[in-house]
Residue, then its C-alpha position, 0 to 999 in steps of 0.5 A: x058842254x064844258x070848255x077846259x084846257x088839257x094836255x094830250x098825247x097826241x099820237x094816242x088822240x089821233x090813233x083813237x079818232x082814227x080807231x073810232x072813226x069820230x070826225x073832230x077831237x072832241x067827238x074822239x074824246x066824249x066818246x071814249x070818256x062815255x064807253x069808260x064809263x059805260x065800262x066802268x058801270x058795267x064791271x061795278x054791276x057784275x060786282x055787285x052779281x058776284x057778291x051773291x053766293x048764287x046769283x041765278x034763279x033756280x034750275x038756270x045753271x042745270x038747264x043752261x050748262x049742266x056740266x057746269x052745275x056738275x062741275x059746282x056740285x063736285x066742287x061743293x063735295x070736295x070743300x066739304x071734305x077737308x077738315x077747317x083749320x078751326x077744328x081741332 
């Protein structure tokens, strides 16, 4: 563990101990500093998944919520249907 000096609100600090349950200040503050990052990493994941046009194997969305695979296929249908603005 690292020793430094920070200024803290003092109503946040104790609003979170007592939100958390943790006994001591500095179990208040590694904890909530491990959930940011567990946070943080979490959101940078489903980022990655999202960069992916279809992040699901195949068949998964038909089986899982057809009517969202329904939904995707008219969606497809209507996009195809208007004309881009590079054609002429």
């Amino acid at each position: 563990m690292k020793r430094m000096h920070v200024t803290l609100d003092e109503e946040a600090l104790a609003a979170a101990r007592q939100l958390t349950g943790k006994k001591s200040y500095s179990d208040t503050i590694n904890h909530l500093i491990s959930e940011a990052l567990r946070r943080e990493r979490l959101m940078q994941a489903i980022n990655e998944l999202a960069k992916d046009p279809d992040p699901w194997w195949p068949g998964y969305i038909e089986e899982m919520a057809p009517d969202v695979a329904e939904y995707l296929r008219n969606k497809d249908k209507k996009s195809n249907l208007i004309p881009s603005a590079s054609r002429s």
